[in-house]
Rosetta silent file (secondary structure, phi, psi, omega in degrees, C-alpha in Angstrom):
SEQUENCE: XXXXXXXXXXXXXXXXXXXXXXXXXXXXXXXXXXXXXXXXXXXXXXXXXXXXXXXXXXXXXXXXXXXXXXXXXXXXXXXXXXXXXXXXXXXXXXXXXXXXXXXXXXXXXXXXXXXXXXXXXXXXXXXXXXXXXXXXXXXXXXXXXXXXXXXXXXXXXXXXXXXXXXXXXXXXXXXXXXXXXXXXXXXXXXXXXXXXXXXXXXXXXXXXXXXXXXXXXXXXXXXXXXXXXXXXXXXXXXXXXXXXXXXXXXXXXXXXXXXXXXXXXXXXXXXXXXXXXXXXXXXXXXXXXXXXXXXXXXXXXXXXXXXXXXXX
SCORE:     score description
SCORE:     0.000 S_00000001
   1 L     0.000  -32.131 -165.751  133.061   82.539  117.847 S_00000001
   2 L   -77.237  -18.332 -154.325  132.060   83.425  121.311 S_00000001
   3 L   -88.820  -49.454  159.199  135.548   85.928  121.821 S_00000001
   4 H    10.371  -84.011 -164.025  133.812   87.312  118.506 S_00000001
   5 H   -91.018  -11.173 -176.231  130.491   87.913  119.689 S_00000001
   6 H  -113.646  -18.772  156.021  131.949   89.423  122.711 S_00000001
   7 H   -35.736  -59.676 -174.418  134.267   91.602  120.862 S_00000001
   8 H   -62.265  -44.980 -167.630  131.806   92.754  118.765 S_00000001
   9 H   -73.075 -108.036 -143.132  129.226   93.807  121.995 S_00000001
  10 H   -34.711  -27.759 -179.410  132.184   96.146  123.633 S_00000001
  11 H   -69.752  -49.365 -172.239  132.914   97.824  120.143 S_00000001
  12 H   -68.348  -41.456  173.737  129.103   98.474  119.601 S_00000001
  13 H   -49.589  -79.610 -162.331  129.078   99.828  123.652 S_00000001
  14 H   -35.616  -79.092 -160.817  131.897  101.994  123.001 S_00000001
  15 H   -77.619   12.877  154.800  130.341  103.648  119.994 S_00000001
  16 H   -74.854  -36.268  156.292  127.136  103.839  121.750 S_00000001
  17 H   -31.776  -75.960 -176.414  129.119  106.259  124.063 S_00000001
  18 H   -43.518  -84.464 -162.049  129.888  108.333  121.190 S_00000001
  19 H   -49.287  -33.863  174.698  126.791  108.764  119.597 S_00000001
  20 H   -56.763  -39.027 -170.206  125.114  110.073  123.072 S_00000001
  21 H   -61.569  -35.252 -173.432  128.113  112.287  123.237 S_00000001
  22 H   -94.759   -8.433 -173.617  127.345  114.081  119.872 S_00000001
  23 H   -89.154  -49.019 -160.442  123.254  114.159  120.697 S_00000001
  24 H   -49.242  -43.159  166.249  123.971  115.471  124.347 S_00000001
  25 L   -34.189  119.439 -169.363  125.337  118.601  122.441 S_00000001
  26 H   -31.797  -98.027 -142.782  122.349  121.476  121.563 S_00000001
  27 H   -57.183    3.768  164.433  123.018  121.955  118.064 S_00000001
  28 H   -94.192    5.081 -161.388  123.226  118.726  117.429 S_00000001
  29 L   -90.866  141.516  154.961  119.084  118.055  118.404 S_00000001
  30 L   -84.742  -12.441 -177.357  116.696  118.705  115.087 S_00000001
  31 L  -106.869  148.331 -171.146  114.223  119.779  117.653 S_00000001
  32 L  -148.045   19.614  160.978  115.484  122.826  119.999 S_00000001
  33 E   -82.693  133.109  165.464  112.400  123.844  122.290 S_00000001
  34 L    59.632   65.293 -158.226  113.835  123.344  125.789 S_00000001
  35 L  -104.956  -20.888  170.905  116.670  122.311  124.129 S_00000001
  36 L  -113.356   26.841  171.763  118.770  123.207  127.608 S_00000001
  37 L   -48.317  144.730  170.156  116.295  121.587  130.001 S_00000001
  38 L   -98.483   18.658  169.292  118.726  119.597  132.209 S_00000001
  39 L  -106.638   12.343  175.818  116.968  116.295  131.360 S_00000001
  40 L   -79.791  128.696 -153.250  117.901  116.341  127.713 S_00000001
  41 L    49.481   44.213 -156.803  120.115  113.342  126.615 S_00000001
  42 L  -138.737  133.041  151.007  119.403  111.880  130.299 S_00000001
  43 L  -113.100  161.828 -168.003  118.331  108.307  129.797 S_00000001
  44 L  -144.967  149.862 -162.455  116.545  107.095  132.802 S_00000001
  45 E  -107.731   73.568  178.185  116.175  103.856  134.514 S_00000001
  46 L   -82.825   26.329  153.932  112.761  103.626  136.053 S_00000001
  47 L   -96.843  -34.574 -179.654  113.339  100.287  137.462 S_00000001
  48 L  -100.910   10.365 -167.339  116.198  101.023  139.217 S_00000001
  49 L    51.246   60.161 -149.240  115.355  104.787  139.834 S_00000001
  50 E  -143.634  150.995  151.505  118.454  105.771  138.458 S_00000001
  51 L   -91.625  167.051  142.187  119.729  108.000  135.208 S_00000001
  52 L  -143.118 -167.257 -148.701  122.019  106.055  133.749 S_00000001
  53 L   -90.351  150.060  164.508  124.994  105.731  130.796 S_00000001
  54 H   -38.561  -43.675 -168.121  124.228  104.711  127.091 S_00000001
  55 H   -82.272  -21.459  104.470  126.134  101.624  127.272 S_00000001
  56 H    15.553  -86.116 -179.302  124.126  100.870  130.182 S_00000001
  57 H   -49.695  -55.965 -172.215  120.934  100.787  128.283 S_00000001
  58 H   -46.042  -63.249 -169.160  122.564   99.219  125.165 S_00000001
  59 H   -48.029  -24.623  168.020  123.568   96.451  127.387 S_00000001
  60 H   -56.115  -25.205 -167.803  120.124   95.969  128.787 S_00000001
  61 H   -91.224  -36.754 -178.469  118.601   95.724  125.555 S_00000001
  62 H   -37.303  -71.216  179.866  120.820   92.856  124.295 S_00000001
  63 H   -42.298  -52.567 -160.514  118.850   89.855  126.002 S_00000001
  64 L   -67.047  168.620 -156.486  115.613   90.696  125.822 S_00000001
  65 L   -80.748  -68.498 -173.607  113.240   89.095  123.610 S_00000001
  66 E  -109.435  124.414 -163.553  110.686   91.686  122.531 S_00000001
  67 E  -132.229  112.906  168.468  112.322   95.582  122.652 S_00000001
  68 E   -93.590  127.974 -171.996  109.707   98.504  122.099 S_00000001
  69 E  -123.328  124.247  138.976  110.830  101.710  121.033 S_00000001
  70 E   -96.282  178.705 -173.744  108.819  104.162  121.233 S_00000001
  71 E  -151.697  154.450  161.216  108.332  107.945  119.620 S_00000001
  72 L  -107.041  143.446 -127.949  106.189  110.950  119.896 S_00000001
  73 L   -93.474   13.333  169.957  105.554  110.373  115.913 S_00000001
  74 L  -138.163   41.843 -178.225  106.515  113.998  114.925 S_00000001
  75 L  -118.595  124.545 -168.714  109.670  114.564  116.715 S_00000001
  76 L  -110.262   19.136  137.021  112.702  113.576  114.494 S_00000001
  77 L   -97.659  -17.166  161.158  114.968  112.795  117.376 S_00000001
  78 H   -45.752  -65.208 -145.306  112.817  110.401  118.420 S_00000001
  79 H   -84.022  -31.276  165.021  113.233  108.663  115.436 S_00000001
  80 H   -75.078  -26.388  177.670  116.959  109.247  114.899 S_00000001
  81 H   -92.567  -45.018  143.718  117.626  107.831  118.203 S_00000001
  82 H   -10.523  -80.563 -173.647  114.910  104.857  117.074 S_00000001
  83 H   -66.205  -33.843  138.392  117.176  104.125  114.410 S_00000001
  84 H   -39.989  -46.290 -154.031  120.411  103.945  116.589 S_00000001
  85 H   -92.078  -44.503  140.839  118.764  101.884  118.672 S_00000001
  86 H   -26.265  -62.602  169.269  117.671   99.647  115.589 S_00000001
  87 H   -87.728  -14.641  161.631  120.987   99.257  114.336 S_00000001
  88 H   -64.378  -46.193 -171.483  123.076   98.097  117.316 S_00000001
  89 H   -40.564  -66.334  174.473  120.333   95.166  117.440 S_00000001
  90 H   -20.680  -46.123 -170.836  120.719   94.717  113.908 S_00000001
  91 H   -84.301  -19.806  172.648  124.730   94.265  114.319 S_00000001
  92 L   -51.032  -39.849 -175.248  123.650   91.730  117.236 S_00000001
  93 L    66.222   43.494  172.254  122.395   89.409  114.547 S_00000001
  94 L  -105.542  -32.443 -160.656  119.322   88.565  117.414 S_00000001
  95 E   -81.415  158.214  152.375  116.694   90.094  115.454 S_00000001
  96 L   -98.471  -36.097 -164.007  114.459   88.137  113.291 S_00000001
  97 E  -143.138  174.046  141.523  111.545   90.720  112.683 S_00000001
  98 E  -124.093  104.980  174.600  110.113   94.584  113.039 S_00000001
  99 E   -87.052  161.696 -175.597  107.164   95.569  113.313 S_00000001
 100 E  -117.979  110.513  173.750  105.523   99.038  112.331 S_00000001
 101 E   -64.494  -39.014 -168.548  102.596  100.537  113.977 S_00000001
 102 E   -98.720   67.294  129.228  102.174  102.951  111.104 S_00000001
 103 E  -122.335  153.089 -176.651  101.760  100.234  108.719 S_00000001
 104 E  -110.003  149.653  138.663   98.219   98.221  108.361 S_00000001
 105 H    18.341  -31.005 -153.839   97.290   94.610  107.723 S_00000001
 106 H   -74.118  -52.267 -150.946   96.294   95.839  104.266 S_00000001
 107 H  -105.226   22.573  175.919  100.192   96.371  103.408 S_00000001
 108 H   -67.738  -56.399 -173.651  101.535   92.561  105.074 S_00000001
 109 H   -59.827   -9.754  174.630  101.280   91.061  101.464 S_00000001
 110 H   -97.587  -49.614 -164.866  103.564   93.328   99.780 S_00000001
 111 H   -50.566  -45.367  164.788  105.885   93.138  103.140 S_00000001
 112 H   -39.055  -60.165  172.904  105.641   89.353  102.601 S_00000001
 113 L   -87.005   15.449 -144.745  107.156   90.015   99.365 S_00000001
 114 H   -65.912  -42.561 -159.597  109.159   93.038   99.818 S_00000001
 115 H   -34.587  -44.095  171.278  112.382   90.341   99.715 S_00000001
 116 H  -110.438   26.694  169.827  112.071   90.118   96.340 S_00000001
 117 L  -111.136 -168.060 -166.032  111.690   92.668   95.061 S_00000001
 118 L   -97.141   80.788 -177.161  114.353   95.403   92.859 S_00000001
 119 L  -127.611  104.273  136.817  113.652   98.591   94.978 S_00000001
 120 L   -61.599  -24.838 -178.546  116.764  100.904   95.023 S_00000001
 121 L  -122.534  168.225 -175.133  115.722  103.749   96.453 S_00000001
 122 H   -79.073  -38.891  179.020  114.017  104.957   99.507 S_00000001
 123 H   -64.944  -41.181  178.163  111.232  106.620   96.934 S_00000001
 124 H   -75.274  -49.330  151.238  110.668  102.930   95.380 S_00000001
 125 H   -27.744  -38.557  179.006  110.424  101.658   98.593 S_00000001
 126 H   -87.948  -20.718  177.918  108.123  103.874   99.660 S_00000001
 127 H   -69.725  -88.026 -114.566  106.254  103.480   96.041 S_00000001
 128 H   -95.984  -23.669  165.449  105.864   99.767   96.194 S_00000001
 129 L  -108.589   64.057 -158.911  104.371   99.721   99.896 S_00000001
 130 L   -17.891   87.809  162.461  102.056  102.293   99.316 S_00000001
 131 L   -70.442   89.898 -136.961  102.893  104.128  102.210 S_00000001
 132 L   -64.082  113.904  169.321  100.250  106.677  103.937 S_00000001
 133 L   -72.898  -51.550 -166.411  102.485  109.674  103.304 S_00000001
 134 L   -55.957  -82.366  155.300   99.698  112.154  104.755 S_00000001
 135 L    71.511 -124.173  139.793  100.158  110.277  107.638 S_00000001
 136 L  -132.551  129.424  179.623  103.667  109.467  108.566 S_00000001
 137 L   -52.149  120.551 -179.472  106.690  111.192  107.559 S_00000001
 138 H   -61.316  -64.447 -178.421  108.788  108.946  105.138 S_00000001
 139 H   -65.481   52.088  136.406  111.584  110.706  106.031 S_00000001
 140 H   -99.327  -58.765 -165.959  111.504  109.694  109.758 S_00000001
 141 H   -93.058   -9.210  161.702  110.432  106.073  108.793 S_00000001
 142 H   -46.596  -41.960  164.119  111.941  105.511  105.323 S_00000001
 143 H   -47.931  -66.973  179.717  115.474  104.671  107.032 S_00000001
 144 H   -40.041  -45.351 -173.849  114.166  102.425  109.852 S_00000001
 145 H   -88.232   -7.811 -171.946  112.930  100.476  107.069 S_00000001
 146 H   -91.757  -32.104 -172.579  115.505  100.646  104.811 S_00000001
 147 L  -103.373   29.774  176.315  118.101   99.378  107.644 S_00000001
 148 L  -107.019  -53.550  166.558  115.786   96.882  108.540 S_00000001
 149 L   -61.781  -14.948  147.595  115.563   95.666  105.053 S_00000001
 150 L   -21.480  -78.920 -172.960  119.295   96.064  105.006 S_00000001
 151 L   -83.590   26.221  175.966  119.770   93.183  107.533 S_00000001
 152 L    65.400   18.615 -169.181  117.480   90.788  105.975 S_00000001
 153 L  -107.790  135.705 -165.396  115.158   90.943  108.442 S_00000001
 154 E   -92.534  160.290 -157.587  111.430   90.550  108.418 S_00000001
 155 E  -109.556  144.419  147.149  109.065   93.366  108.523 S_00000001
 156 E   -45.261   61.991 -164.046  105.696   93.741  110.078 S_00000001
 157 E   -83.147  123.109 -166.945  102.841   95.549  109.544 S_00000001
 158 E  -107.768   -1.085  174.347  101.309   96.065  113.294 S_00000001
 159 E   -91.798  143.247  162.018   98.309   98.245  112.610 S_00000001
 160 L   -75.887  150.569  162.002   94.979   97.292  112.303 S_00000001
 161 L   -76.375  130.701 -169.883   93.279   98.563  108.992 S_00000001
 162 L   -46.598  -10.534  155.831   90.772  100.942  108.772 S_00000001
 163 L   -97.308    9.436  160.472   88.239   98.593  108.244 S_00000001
 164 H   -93.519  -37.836  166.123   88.929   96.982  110.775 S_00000001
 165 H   -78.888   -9.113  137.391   88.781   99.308  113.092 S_00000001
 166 H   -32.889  -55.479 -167.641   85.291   99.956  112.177 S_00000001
 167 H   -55.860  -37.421 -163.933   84.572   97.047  112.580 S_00000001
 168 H   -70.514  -32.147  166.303   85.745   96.657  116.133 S_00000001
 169 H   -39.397  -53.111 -137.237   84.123  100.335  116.557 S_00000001
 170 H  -130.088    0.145  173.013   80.607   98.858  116.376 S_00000001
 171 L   -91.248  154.121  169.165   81.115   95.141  117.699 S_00000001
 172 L   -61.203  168.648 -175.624   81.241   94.033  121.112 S_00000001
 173 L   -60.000  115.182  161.979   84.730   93.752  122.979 S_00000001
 174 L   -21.733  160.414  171.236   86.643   90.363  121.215 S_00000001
 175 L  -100.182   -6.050  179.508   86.988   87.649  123.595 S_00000001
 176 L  -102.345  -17.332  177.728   90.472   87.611  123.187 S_00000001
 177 L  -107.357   -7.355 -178.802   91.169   91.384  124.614 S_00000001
 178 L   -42.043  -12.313 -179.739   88.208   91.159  127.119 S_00000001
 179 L  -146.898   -2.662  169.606   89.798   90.495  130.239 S_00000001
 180 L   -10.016  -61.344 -144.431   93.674   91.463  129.253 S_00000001
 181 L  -114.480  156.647 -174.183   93.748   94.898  131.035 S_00000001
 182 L  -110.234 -177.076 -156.521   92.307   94.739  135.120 S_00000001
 183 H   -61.293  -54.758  174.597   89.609   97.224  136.284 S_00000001
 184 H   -33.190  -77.790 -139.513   92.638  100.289  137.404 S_00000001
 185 H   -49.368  -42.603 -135.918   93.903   99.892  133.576 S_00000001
 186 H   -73.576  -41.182 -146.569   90.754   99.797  132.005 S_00000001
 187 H   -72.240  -10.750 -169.486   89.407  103.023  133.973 S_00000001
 188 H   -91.912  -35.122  164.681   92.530  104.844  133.207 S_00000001
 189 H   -59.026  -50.967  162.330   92.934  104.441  129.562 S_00000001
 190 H   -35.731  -29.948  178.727   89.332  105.505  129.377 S_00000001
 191 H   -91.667  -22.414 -157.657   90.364  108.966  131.170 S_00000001
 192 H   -86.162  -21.852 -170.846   93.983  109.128  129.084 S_00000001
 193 H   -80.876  -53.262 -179.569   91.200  108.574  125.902 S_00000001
 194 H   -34.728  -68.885 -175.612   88.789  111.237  127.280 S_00000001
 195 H   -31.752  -75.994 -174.499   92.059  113.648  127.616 S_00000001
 196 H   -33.844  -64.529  174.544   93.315  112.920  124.279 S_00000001
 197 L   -90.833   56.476 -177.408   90.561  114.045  122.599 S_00000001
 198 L    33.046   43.243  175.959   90.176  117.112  125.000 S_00000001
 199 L    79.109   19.302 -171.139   87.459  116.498  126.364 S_00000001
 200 L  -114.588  -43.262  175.569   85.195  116.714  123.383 S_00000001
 201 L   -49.790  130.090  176.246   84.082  113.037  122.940 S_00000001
 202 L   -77.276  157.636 -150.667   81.333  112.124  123.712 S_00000001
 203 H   -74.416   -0.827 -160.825   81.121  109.640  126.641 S_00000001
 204 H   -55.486  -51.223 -179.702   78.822  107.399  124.665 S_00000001
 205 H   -70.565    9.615 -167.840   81.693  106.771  122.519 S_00000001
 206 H   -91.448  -15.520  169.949   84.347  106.087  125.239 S_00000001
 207 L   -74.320  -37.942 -157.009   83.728  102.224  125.319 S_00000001
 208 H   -84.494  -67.284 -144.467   83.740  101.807  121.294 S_00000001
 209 H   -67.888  -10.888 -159.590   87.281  104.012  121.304 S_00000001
 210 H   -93.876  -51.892  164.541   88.803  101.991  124.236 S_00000001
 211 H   -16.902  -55.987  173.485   87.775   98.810  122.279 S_00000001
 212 H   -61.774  -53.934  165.688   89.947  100.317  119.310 S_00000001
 213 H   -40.929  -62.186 -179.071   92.659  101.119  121.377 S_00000001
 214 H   -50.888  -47.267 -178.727   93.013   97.606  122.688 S_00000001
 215 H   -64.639  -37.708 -138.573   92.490   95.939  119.290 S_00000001
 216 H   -87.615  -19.375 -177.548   95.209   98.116  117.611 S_00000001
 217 H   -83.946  -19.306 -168.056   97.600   96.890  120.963 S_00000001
 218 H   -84.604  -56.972 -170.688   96.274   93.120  120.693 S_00000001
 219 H   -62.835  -35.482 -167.912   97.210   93.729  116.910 S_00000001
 220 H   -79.320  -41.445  148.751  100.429   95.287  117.393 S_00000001
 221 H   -16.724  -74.404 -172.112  101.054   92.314  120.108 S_00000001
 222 L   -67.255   -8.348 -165.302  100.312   89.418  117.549 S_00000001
 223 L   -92.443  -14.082  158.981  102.694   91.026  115.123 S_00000001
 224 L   -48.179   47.322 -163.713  105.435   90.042  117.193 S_00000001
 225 L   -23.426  138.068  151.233  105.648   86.595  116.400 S_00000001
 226 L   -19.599  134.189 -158.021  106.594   83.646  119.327 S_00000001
 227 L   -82.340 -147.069  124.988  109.870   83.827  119.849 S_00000001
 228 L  -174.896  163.375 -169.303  112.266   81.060  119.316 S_00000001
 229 L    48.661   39.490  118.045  115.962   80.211  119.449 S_00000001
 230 L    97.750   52.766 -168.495  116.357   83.341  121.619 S_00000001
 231 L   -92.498  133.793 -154.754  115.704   85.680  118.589 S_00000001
 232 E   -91.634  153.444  133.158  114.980   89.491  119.276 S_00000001
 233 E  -124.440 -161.184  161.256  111.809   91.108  118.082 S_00000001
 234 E  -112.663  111.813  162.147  111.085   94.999  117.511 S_00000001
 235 E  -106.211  160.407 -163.513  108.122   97.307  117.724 S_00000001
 236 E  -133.492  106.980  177.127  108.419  100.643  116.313 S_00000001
 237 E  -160.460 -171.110  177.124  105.297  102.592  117.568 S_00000001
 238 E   -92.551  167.562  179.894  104.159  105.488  119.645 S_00000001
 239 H   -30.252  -63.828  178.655  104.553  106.009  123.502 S_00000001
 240 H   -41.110  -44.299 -168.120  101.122  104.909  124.588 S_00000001
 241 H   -77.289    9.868 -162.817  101.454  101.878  122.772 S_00000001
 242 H  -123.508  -19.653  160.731  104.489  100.684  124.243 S_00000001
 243 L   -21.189  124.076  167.348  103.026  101.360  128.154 S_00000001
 244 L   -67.987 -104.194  171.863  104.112   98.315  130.508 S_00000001
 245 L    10.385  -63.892  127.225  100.806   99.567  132.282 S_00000001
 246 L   -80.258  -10.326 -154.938   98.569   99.695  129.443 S_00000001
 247 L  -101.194 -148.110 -164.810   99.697   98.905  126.727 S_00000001
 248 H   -72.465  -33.409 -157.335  101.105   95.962  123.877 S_00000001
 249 H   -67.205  -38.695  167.654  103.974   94.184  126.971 S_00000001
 250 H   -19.305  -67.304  172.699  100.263   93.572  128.669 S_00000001
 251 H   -64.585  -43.373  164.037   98.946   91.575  125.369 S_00000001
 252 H   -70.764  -73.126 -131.213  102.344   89.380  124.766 S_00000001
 253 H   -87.662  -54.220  156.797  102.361   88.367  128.157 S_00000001
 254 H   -14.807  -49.721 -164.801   98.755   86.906  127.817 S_00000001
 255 H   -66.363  -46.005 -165.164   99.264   85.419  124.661 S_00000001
 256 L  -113.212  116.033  179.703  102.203   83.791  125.928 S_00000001
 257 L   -47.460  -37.611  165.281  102.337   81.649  129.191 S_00000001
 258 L   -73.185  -10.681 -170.097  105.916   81.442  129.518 S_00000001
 259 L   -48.131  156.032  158.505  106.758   84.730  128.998 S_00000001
 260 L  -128.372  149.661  179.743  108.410   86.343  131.811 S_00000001
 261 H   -45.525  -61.586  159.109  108.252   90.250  132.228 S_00000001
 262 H   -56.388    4.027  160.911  111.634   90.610  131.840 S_00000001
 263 H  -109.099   23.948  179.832  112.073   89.724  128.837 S_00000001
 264 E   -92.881  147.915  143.065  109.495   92.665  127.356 S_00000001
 265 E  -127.696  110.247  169.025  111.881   95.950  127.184 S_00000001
 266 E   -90.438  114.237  173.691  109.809   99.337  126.956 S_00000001
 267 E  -129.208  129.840 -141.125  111.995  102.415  126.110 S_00000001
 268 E  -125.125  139.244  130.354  109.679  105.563  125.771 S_00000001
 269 L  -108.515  111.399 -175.287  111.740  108.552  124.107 S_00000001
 270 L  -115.421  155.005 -176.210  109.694  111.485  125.583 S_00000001
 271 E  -115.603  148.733 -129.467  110.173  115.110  125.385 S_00000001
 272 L   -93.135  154.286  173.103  110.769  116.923  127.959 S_00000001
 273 L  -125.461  174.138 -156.781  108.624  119.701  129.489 S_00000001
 274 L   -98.936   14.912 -154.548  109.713  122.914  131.029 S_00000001
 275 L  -117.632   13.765 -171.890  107.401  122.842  133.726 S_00000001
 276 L  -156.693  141.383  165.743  109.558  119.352  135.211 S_00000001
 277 L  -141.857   13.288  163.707  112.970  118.068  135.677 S_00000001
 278 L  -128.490  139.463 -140.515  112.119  115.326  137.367 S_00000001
 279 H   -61.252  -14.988 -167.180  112.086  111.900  135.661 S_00000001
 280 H   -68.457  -30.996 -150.726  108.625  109.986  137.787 S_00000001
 281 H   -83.680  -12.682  158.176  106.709  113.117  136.902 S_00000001
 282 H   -67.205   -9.777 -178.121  107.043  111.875  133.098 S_00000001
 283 L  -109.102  -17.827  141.649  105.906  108.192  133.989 S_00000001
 284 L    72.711   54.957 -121.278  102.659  109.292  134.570 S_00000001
 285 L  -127.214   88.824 -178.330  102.076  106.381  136.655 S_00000001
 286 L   -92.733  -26.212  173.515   98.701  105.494  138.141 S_00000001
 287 L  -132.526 -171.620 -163.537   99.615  102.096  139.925 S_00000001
 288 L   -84.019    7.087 -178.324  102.659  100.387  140.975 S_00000001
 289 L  -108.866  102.102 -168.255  103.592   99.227  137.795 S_00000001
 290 L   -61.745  165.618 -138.666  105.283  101.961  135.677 S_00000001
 291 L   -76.041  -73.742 -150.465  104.712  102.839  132.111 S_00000001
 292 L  -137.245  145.512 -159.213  108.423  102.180  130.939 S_00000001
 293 L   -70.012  -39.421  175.547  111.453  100.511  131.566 S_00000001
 294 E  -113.025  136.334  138.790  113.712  102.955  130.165 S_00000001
 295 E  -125.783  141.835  171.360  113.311  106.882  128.924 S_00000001
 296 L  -103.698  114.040  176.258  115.464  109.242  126.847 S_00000001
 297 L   -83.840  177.431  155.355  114.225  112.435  126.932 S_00000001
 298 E  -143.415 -160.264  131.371  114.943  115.122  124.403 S_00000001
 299 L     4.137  137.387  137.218  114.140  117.905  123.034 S_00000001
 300 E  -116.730 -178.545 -159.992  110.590  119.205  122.137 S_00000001
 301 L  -112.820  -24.139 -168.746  109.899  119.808  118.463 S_00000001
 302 L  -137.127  156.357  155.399  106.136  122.410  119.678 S_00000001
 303 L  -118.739   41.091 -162.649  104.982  123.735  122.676 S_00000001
 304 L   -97.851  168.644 -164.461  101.487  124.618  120.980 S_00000001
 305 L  -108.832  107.954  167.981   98.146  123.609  123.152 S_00000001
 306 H   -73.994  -49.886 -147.102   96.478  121.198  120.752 S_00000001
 307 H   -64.400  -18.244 -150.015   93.265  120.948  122.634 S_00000001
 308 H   -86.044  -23.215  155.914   93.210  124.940  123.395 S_00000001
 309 H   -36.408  -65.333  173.764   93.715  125.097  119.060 S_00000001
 310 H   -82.618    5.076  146.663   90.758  123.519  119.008 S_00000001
 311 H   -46.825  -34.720 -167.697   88.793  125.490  120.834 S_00000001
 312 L   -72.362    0.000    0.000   89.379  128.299  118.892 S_00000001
């Protein structure tokens, strides 16, 4: 069994080779701003300060417990490489679950049941969990769920619901996310929140939105069940949320005493800008502990200046 299982890992390295080999090509990216940037299909090692080889990464990913993939949520190589990344676990036979940021609380009881139900298609699938189309694009996340549901594996909804995030809007900070994040963290999410909305919020509101933040990372945290018998889990969310630094590996290692750091993996696929070619200036890095363990740049799918849009 074990000559198997070890069989199996060098076939799945090997064809992780390949598949970099056909993305490193332009024309094979769906997105093609800065499509010959020389950090495109560069995976990068910011623990060891290093680029390194697919099989590299794959192998890294194998152990760990909890493996965060992130996306910027309208780029569909993020999401294609997501899904790569998804199904080598998947052939590991490690995972037990996935969670979904852009699912809510709302949609656990039909996930609870999804097992049994007769859904052929990606459109019944997407029918039966009533899936915020406006949203998120089905086609980026209709696969991921379809090869998740594939392998028998159970799914997650990792979002808070919108009434919930009222709610946490107007309540004081929870007692459970209240001391999570240290002083650095807190003040810096507050400026990365500020940013985000370009400087147009007002600051009144910068406590109630940080609050939100936290719950929806607290939330996405808890959906990741305790591990046991050395069982993988997945989040499937966006970059921010997957921050060593700020972000969800913060909330599992609270929850859980034993945890050890290494066995959170953060891999950020970010896209590259033309104004950089070097990978630290992308970790965006305020203290010593950087945002993510791994990133694959790509592509970008816009260069347009949201906040300077809204100005207009």
């Amino acid at each position: 069994m074990e000559r198997i299982k070890s069989t199996l890992s060098i076939v799945l390295l090997l064809c992780s080779g390949c598949v970099s080999a056909q993305l490193n090509h332009g024309q094979q990216w769906q997105s093609q701003l800065y499509v010959d940037h020389p950090l495109v299909g560069t995976i990068w090692d910011s623990r060891r300060d290093r680029f390194v080889e697919p099989s590299e990464l794959f192998a890294s990913v194998e152990g760990v417990n909890y493996l965060l993939l992130g996306e910027k949520h309208d780029n569909p190589d993020h999401h294609a490489l997501q899904l790569q990344m998804l199904d080598y676990m998947l052939q590991t036979g490690r995972v037990s679950s996935v969670s979904f940021e852009m699912m809510s609380s709302e949609q656990q009881p039909l996930l609870e049941n999804l097992g049994s139900q007769q859904l052929g298609s990606l459109e019944a699938i997407n029918e039966y969990l009533q899936w915020d189309n406006d949203g998120w694009d089905w086609d980026y996340y209709g696969p991921l769920v379809r090869s998740a549901m594939d392998a028998s594996v159970n799914i997650h909804a990792a979002n808070i619901s919108n009434e919930e995030m009222m709610r946490v809007y107007g309540e004081p900070t929870a007692a459970e996310i209240a001391d999570v994040l240290g002083e650095a963290a807190m003040a810096a999410l507050t400026k990365d929140i500020d940013e985000s909305h370009c400087g147009m919020l007002p600051e009144s509101q910068f406590p109630a939105m940080v609050r939100v933040q936290q719950a929806r990372d607290f939330a996405m945290a808890a959906s990741l069940s305790a591990n046991s018998g050395g069982q993988a889990q997945i989040l499937i969310a966006g970059n921010y949320h997957i921050r060593r630094d700020l972000g969800v590996p913060n909330y599992l290692l609270h929850a859980q005493a034993g945890l050890q750091d290494g066995q959170i993996l953060s891999l950020a696929f970010l896209e590259v800008d033309a104004s950089s070619d070097e990978p630290a200036d992308y970790l965006q890095q305020f203290g010593e502990l950087q945002a993510y363990d791994f990133i694959w740049f790509t592509p970008a799918i816009s260069s347009e200046d949201y906040c300077a849009s809204l100005a207009q």
